[in-house]
C-alpha positions in Angstrom: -76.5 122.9 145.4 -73.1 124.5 144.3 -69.3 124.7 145.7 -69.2 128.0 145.1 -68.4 129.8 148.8 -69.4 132.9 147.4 -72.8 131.9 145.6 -75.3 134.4 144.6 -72.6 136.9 144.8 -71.1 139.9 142.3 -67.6 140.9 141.9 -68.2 144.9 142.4 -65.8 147.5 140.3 -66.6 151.0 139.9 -65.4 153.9 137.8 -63.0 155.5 140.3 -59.3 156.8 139.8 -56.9 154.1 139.2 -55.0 155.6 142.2 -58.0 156.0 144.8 -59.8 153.3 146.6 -63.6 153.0 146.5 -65.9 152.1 149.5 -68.5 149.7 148.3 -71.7 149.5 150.7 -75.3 148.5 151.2 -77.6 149.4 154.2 -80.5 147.4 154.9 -83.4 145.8 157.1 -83.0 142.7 158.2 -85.7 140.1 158.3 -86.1 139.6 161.6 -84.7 141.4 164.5 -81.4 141.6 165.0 -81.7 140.3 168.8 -82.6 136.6 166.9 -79.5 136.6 165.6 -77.9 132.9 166.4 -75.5 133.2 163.8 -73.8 135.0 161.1 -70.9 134.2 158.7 -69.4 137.2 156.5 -67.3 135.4 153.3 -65.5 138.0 150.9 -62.3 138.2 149.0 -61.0 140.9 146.1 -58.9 141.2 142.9 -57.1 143.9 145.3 -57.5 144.0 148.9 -60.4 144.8 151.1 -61.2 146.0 154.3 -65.1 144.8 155.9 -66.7 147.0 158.3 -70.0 146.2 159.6 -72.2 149.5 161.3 -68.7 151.0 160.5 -66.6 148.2 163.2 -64.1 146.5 161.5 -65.2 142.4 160.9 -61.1 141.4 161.6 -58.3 142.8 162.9 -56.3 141.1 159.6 -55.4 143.5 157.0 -54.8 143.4 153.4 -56.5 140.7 152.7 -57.2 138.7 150.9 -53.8 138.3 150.6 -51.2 137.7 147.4 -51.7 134.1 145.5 -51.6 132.9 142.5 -54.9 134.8 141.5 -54.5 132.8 138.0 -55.5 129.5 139.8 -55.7 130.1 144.0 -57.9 133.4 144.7 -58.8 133.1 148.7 -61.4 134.1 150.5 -61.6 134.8 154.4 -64.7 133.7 156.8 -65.4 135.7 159.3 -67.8 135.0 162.6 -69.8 138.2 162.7 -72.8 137.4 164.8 -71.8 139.2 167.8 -71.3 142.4 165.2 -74.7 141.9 163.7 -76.8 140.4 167.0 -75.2 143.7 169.2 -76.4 146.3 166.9 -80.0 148.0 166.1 -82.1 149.4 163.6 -80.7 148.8 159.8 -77.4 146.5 159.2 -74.7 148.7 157.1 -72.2 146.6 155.4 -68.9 148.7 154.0 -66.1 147.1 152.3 -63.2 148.9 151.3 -61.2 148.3 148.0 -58.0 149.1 146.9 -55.1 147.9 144.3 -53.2 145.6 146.7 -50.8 143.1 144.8 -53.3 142.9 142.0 -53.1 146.1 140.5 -49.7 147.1 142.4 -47.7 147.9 139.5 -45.2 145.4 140.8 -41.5 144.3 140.1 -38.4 145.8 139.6 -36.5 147.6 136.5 -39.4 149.0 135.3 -41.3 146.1 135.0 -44.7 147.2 136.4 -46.1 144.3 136.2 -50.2 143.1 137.1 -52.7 141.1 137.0 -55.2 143.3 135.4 -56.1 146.4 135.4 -59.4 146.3 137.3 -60.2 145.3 140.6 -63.2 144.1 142.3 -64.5 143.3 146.0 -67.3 140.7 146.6 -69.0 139.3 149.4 -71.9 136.9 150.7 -73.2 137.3 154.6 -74.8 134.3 155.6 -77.6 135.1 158.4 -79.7 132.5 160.8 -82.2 133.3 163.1 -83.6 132.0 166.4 -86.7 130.3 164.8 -83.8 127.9 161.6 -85.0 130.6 159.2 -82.4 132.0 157.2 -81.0 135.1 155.1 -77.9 136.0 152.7 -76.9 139.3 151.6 -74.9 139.4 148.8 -73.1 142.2 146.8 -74.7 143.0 143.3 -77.9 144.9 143.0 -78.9 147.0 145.6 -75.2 148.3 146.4 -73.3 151.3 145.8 -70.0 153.2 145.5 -68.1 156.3 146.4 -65.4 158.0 147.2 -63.3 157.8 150.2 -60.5 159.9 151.6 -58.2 157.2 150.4 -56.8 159.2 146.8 -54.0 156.9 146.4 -52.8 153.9 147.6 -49.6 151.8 146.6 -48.0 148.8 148.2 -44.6 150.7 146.6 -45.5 153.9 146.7 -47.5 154.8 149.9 -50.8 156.3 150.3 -52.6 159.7 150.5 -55.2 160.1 152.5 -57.0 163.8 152.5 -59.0 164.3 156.3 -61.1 167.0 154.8 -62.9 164.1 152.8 -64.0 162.1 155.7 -68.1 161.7 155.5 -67.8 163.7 152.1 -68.5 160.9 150.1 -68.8 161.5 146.3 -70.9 158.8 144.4 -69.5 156.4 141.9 -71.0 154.2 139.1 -70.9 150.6 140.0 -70.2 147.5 137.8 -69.9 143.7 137.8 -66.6 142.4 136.8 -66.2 138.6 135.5 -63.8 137.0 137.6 -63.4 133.4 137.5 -65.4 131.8 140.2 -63.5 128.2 140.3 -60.4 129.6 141.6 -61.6 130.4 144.7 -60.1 128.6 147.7 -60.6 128.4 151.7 -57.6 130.5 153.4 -55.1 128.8 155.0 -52.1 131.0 154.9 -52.6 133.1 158.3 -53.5 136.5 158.2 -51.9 139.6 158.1 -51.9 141.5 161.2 -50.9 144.3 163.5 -48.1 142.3 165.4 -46.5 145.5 167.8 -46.1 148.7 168.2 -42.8 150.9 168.3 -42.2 154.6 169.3 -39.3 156.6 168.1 -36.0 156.2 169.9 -34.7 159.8 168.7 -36.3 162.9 166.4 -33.6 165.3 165.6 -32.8 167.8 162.6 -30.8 165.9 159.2 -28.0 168.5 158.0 -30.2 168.9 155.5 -33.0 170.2 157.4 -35.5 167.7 157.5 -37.0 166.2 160.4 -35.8 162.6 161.1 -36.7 159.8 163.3 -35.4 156.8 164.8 -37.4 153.4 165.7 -34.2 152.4 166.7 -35.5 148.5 165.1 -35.6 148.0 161.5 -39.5 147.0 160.3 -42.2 146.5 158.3 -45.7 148.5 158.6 -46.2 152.3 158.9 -46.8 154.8 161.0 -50.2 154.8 162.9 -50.6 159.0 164.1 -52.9 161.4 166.0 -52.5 165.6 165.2 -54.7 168.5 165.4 -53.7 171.6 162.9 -54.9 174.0 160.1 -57.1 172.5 157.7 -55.3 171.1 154.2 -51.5 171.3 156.2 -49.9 168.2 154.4 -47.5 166.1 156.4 -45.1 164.0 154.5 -44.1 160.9 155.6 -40.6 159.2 153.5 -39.6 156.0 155.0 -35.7 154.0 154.7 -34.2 151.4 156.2 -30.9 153.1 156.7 -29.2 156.7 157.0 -26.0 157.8 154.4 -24.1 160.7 155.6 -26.9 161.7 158.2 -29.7 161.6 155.8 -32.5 159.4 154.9 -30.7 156.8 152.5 -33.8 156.5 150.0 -31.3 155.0 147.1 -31.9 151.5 147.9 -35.6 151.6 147.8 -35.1 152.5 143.4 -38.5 153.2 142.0 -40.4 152.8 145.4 -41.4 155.5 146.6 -42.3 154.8 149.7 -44.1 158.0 150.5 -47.4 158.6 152.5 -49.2 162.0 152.8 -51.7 162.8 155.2 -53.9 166.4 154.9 -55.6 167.2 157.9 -59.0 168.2 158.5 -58.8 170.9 161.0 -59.8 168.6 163.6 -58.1 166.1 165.4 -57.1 164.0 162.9 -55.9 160.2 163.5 -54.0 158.5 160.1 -53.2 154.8 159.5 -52.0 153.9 156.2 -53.4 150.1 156.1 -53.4 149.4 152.3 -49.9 150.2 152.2 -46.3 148.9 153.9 -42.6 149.9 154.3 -39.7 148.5 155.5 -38.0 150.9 157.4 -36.2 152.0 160.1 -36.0 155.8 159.5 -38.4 158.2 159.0 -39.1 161.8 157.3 -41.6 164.2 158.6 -41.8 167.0 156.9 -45.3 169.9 157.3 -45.9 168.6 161.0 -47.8 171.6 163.0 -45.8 172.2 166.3 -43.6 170.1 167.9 -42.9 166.1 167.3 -42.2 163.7 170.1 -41.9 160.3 170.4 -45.7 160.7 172.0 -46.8 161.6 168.5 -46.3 159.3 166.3 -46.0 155.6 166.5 -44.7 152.8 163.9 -47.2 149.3 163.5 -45.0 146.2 163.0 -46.9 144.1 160.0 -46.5 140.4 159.4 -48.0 137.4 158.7 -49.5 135.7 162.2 -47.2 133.4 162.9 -46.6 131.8 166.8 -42.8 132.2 168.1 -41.4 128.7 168.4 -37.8 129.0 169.1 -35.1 130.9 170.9 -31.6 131.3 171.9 -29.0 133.4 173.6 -25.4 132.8 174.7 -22.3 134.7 175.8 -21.4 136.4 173.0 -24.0 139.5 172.9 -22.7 140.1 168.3 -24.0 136.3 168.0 -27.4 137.1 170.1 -27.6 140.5 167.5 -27.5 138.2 164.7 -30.4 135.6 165.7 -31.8 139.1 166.6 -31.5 140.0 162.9 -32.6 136.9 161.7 -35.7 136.9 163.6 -36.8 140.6 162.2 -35.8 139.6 159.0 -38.5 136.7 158.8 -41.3 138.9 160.3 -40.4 141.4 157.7 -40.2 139.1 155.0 -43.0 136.7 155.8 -45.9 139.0 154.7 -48.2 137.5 152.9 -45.6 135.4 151.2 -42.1 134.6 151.9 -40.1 137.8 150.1 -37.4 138.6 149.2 -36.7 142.2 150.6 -40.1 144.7 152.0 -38.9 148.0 150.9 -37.9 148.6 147.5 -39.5 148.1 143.9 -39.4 144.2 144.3 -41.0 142.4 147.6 -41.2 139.2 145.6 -41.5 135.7 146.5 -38.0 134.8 145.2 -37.6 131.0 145.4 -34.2 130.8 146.4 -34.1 133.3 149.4 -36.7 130.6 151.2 -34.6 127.8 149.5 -31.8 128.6 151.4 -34.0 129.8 154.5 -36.6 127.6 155.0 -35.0 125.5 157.7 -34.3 128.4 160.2 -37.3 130.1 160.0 -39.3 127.0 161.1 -37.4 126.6 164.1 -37.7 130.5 164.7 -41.6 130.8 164.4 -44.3 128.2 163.1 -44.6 128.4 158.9 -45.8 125.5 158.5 -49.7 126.6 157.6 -47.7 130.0 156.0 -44.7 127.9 153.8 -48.0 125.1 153.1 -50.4 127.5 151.6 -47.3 129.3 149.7 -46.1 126.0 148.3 -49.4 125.4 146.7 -48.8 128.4 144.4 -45.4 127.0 143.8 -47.1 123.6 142.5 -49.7 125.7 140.6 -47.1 127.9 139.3 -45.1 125.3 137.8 -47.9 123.3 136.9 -49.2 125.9 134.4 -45.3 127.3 133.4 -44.3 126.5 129.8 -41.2 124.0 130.6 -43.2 123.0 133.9 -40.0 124.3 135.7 -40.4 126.4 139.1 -40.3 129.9 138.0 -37.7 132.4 140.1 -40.7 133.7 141.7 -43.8 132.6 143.6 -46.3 133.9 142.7 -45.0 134.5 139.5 -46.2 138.3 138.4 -43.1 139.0 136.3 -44.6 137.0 133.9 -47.0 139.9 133.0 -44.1 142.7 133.2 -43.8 145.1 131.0 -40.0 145.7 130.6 -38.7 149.0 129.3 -36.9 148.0 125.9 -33.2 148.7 127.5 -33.7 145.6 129.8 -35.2 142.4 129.9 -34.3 138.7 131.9 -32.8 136.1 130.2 -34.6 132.9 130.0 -34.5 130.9 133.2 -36.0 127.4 132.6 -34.7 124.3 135.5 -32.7 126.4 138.1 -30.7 125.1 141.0 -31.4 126.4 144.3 -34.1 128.5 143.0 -35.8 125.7 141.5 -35.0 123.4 144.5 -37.4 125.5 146.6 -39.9 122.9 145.4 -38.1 120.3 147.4 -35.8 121.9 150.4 -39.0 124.0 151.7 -41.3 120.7 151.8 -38.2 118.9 153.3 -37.7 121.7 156.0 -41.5 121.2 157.1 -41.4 117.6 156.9 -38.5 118.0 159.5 -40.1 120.1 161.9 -43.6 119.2 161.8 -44.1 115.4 160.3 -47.1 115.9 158.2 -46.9 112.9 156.2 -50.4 113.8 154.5 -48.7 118.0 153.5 -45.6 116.0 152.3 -47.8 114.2 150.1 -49.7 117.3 148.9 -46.2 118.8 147.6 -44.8 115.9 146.0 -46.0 116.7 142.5 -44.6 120.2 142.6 -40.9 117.5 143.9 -41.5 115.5 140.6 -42.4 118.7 138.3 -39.0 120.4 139.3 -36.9 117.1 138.6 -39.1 116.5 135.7 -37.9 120.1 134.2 -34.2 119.6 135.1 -33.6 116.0 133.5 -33.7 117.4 129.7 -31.0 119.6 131.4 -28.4 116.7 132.5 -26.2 116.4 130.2 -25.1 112.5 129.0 -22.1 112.6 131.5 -25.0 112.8 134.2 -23.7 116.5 135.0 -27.0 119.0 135.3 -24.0 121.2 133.2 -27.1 122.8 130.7 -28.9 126.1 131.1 -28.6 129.2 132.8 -27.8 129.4 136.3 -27.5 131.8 139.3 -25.4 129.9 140.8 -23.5 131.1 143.8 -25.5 134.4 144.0 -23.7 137.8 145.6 -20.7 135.7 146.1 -18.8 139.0 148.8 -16.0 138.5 145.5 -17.9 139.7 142.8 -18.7 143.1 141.7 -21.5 145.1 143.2 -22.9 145.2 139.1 -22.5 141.6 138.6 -24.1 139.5 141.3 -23.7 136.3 139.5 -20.0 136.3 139.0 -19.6 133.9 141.5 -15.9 131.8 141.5 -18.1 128.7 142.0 -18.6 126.9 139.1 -22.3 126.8 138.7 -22.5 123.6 137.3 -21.1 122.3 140.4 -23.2 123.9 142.6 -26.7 122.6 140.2 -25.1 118.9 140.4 -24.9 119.1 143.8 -27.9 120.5 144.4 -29.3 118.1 142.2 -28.4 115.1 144.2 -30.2 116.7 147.2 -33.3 117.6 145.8 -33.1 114.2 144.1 -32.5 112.5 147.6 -35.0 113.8 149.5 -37.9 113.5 146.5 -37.2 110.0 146.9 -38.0 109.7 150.2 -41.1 111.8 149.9 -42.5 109.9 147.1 -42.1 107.4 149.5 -43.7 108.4 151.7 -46.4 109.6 149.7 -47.0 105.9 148.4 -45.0 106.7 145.1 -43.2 103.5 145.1 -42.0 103.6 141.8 -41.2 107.1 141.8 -39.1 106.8 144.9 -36.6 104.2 142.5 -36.5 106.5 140.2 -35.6 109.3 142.4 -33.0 107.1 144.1 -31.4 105.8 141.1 -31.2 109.9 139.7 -29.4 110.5 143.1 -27.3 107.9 142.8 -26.5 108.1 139.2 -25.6 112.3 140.0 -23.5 111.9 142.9 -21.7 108.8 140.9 -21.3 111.4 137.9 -20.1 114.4 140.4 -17.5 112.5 142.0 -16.4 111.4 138.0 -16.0 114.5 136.7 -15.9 117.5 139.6 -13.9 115.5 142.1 -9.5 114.6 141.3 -7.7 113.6 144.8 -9.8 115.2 146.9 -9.8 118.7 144.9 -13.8 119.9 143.8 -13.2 122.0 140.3 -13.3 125.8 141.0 -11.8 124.7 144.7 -13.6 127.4 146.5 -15.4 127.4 150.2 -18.6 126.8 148.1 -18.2 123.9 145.7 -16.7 122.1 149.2 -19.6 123.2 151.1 -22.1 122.0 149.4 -20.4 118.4 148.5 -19.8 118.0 152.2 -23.3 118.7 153.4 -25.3 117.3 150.4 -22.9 113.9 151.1 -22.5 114.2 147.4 -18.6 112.7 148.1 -16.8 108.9 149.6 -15.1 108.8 152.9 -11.7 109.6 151.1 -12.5 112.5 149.5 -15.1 114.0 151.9 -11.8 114.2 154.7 -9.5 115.8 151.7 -12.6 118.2 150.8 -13.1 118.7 154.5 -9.2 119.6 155.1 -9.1 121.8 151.8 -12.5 123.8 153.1 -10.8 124.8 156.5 -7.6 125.4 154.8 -9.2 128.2 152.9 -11.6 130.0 155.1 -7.9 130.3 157.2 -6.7 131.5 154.1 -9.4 134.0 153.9 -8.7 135.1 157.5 -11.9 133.5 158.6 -14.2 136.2 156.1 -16.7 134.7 154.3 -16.2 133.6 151.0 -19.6 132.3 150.1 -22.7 133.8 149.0 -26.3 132.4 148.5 -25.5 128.3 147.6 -22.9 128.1 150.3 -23.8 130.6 153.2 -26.0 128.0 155.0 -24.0 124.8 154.8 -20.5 126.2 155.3 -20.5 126.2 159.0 -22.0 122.6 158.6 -19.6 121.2 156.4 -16.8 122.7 158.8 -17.8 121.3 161.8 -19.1 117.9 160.2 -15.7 117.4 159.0 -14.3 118.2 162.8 -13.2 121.8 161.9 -15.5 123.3 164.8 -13.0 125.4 165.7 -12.7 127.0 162.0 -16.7 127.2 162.1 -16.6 129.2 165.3 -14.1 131.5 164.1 -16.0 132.0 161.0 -19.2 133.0 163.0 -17.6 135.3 165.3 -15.5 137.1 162.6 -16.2 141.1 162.9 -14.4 142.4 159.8 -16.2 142.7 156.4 -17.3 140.4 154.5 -18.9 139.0 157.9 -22.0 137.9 159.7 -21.0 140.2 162.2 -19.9 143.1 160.8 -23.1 144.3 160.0 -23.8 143.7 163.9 -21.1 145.6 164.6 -22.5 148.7 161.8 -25.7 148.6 164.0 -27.9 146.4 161.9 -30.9 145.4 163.6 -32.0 142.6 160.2 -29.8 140.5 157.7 -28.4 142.6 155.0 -28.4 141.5 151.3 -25.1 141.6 150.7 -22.7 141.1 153.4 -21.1 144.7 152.6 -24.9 146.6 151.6 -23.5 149.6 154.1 -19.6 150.0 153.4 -17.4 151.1 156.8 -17.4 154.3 156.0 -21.0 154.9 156.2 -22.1 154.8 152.3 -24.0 152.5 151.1 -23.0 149.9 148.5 -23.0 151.3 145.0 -25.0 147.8 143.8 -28.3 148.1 142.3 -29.5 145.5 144.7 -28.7 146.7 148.3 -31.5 146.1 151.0 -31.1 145.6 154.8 -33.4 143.2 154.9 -33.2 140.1 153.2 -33.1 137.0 155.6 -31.1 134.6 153.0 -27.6 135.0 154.7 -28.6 134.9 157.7 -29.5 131.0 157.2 -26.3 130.5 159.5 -29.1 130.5 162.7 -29.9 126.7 161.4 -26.4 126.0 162.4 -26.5 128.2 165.7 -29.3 126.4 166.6 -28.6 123.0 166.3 -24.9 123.0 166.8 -24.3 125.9 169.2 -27.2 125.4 170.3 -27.5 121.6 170.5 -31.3 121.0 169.8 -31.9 118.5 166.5 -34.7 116.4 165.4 -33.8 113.3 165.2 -36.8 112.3 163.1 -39.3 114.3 161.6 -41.8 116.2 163.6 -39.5 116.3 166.9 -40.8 112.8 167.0 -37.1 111.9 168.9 -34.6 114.2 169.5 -30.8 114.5 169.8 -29.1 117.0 172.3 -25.6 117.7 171.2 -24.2 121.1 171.5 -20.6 121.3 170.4 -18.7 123.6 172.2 -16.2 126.0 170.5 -13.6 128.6 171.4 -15.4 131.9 171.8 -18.7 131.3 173.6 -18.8 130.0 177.4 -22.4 129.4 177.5 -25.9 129.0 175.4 -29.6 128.5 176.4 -31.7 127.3 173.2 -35.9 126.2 173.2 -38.2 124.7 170.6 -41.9 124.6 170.6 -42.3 121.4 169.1 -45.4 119.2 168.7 -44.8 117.3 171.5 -44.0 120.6 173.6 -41.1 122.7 174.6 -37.6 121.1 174.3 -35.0 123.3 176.1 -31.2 122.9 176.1 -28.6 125.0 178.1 -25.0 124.2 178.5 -22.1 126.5 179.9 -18.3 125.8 180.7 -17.6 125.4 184.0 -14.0 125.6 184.6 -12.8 122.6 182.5 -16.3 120.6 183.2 -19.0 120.8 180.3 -22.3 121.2 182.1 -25.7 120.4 179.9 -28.9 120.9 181.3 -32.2 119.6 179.5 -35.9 119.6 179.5 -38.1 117.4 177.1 -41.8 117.0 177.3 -43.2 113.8 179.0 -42.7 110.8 176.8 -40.4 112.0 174.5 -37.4 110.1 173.4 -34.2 111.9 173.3 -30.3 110.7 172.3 -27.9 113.4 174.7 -24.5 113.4 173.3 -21.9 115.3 175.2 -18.4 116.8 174.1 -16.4 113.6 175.6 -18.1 111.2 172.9 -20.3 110.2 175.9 -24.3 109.3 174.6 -27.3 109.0 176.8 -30.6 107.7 176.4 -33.5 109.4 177.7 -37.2 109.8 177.6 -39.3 113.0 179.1 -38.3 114.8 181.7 -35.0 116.8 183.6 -31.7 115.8 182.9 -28.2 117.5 184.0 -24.9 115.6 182.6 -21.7 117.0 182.8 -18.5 116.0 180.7 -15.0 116.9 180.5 
């Protein structure tokens, strides 16, 4: 017997161009006929990704598998139920698998870094057969299969793909070989796949000043474009992909080294194109060498993301605010491919811990992560399990480890790093709130104690976590475009803060995880840091560095006493008035400013902070037509340019974290214990919106709350799934307690 899923078979590599991928394939008789077919189980994975095709049908509708881990220590492989392929079909069995360099080989990373896992890649593959009479079969790759050419000449995640028509069924044989590729790191899926979610057609074509021919999806996204033409054999079309336009051209800038490209040569026939070992982030397109006329019947862009079910929505009265949860909700199905990145266009797409960090509570009210942010956090654990100081590294999974940095440039060294770091803790904690999985909350506790672990040689003997390198309050909207870290928070008071958090919550997941001891020592490091905070950060109610930030965080992490919390809570509305209700914060304060505003009574300071328009804003990129959450809150400046920053995407979900606070606040739907297993309804009200409708797929089933003004009444409306206990608190102090069903309340 053996664990190995993929017994008996070879990893496959062959001698073609780096650039190209390479169709692997065997044809043979089956042992009995393919009518006794009862069942049949097709296992494969790749260092790359694959495509399976069996008598030429695709075995899934999933697509670049098998996906980006951790390929040191967590290389997944999919299963797929073929029988009906293999039972349907006659004559010999023909099993094709398609190889190309995926995340493996993708030359990833930024500033030159190109950065992989090795520099060959490999596809194998076991199809388990049984027949009508208990007798059995496997086909396996190894001897017996070949490999050759394809029409696919290059394929990038970065840089696009070329594929040349005229090579279709002109297949050019290539030398096969078995690559060594370490067999115990292979692991069951259980991130979902990666799928064709929708389909968009182009809002507008029309002629740049320029010349070229540009179109319009009218939604920012991630995919490609999926097209069917007919013209003169070896006519190249061109397709160059942005998210945004500059002075009424295609504004590639952004995307730096990616080039984000895909070129399609046509046959002479009716050709059809889908570039599926590739994705953009884009809006915009290029077409440039299209024969005839282009219409929005020509050409179609396939939305790509991660499967993940929609769990929750919202709308009110204010249609800027509806934009934003808009934006936020495109952001996360741009973002959440594979693994939860940073930004899908440019020479980066990398799991960046802190973007999720600061995320990871509205996106599991938005769709269902919790397989997705599961599966990711076990690379996180692995990660930091095998990093040198055992600290999370900036990245999951961590490729820049193997860049290759031009000599002009190279990253500091970034050991125990708040927020970043605290991913370990504030992603498990935002699971553990929406979905109660006491036995998953277990399985990331070691990554909890790893993190803590790495930052205690860090705390300094006032109790401060005041050593190391920090990002601190990244893209503060204050700091130049060239210096993202020049925050006017004083990073040490944003890592203490964070500290007590992270050191909080570990306690209660150790806990929970049977960790007794562990939870003491978690609770006394909490204690001891907010103790050391208060000491040394905190003098008559003033937090050093006194900006929004350094307030926000101390107010929501209830890092200070009643006395002090009031003072910090006064001085934090005093200067976002100061600021003319702008935003002041950047990626440590963004998502717990609006808390600590209106958990300090300030609501009406919060509100005005949401619905501010002017720049820096989370409306004013509503208001410049965004359609996802921008990087920095100015990435397109008002007069059109784009921001002169080396990092400026259009889709990075971080600052839009604010939806945790339109949900729950504007909204009025909490948990009130983990899982949704009670719940409290409390919208608060606030000067600007009349009326809001908010739903959550829970566990239990769909929670719904709508409230709207009426005249000088408050009128809530609520539905809650049979059996479930709820606390309703209106405006007038007024608290109800229910359980299941209907319930309308009004208050003054």
């Amino acid at each position: 017997m053996t664990n190995d899923p993929l017994d008996g078979a070879r990893f496959l590599g062959s001698d073609a161009e780096r650039a190209a991928a390479t169709r692997f394939w065997v044809e043979l008789d089956l042992d009995r006929p393919r009518t006794e077919v009862t069942g049949a189980v097709l296992r494969a994975t790749a260092h790359g990704v694959y495509e399976a095709r069996l008598d030429g049908t695709p075995v899934s509708d999933s697509v670049l598998d098998p996906g980006w881990t951790s390929y040191e220590w967590r290389l997944a492989y999919q299963e797929h139920d073929v029988r009906a392929l293999v039972a349907g079909g006659a004559g010999p069995l023909r099993i094709d698998l398609l190889l190309g360099n995926g995340w493996y080989r993708g030359d990833l990373g930024f500033a030159g870094a190109r950065a992989n896992y090795g520099e060959e890649i490999a596809v194998a593959a076991v199809l388990d057969l049984t027949y009508r009479d208990g007798s059995t079969q496997r086909v396996v790759t190894g001897e017996g299969w070949s490999a050759e050419t394809t029409e696919i000449l290059r394929n990038s995640l970065y840089d696009g793909q070329t594929i040349d028509a005229r090579r279709r069924g002109h297949p050019s044989p290539l030398a096969v070989h078995e690559v060594d590729v370490d067999r115990s790191t292979l692991v069951a899926t259980t991130r979902p796949p990666v799928r064709r979610q929708e389909t968009l057609r182009p809002v507008e074509i029309w002629q740049s000043p320029g010349g070229s021919t540009l179109v319009d999806f009218g939604q920012n996204l991630v995919g490609w474009l999926r097209l069917t033409v007919q013209g003169p054999a070896g006519t190249e079309i061109e397709i160059r992909h942005a998210e945004v336009l500059e002075h009424g051209e295609l504004g590639t800038r952004p995307l730096r080294g990616a080039a984000a490209r895909d070129v399609f040569v046509l046959s002479g026939g009716v050709d059809t194109f889908e570039p599926t070992l590739t994705f953009h982030g884009f809006r915009y397109a290029s077409v440039a060498g299209w024969p005839g006329e282009l219409t929005a019947d020509s050409l179609e862009a396939v939305v790509v993301h991660s499967e993940m079910a929609r769990t929750g929505t919202f709308s009110c009265s204010d249609p800027d605010v509806n934009q934003l949860v808009h934006n936020s909700v495109w952001g996360q199905k741009g973002n959440f491919l594979s693994v939860p990145t940073d930004c899908p266009q440019r020479d980066e797409r990398l799991g960046w811990t802190g973007d999720i960090a600061a995320y990871a509570a509205s996106a599991a009210f938005q769709f269902d992560t919790a397989d997705f942010l599961h599966d990711w956090l076990a690379d996180l654990h692995a990660e930091t399990e095998h990093s040198p100081d055992r600290g999370v590294p900036l990245v999951v999974p961590d490729v820049l480890k193997y860049a290759r940095w031009p000599a002009d440039f190279s990253l500091p060294p970034w050991a125990a790093t708040a927020i970043w770091g605290d991913a370990s803790i504030w992603v498990p904690q935002a699971l553990w709130t929406a979905y109660g999985d006491a036995g998953r909350l277990a399985e990331h506790y070691p990554a909890m104690k790893l993190h803590l672990e790495s930052v205690e040689p860090y705390v300094s003997p006032t109790g401060l976590w005041d050593l190391g390198n920090q990002l601190g309050d990244w893209l503060d909207p204050d700091a130049p475009p060239g210096e993202p870290d020049a925050a006017k928070a004083d990073p040490s008071v944003v890592a203490t803060a964070c500290l007590v958090r992270s050191a909080r919550f570990a306690a209660e997941a150790a806990a929970v995880a049977g960790e007794a001891a562990d939870a003491e020592r978690w609770a006394r490091l909490a204690a001891r840091t907010r103790t050391a905070f208060t000491e040394h950060y905190v003098q008559d109610g003033v937090i050093r560095s006194d900006c929004t930030t350094v307030y926000a965080l101390a107010i929501a992490f209830d890092v200070l006493d009643a006395d002090d919390r009031a003072a910090a809570g006064e001085r934090l509305a005093a200067l976002v008035r100061a600021a003319g209700y702008t935003v002041t914060t950047g990626f440590a304060g963004t998502p717990f400013i609006t808390w600590a505003l209106s958990e300090t009574g300030h609501v009406e300071d919060a509100y005005a902070l949401l619905l501010e328009t002017s720049c820096p804003s989370w409306l004013y990129p509503v208001r410049m037509g965004a359609t996802t959450v921008w990087e920095r809150w100015d990435s397109m400046l008002p007069d059109g340019s784009i921001n002169s920053g080396e990092m400026t995407s259009f889709n990075h979900y971080a600052l839009g974290a604010v939806a945790d606070w339109i949900y729950q606040v504007v909204g009025g739907l909490r948990p009130a214990a983990p899982g949704y297993d009670r719940v409290r309804i409390e919208p608060v009200p606030g000067p600007g919106i009349d009326w809001a409708e908010t739903s959550y797929e829970t566990r239990h089933g769909r929670v719904a709350v709508a409230w709207r003004r009426d005249g000088d009444r408050f009128v809530l409306e609520t539905t809650l799934p049979d059996g479930l206990p709820a606390e309703i608190v209106l405006p007038d102090g007024r608290v109800e307690e229910v359980v299941g069903g209907v319930h309308r309340l009004t208050s003054a």
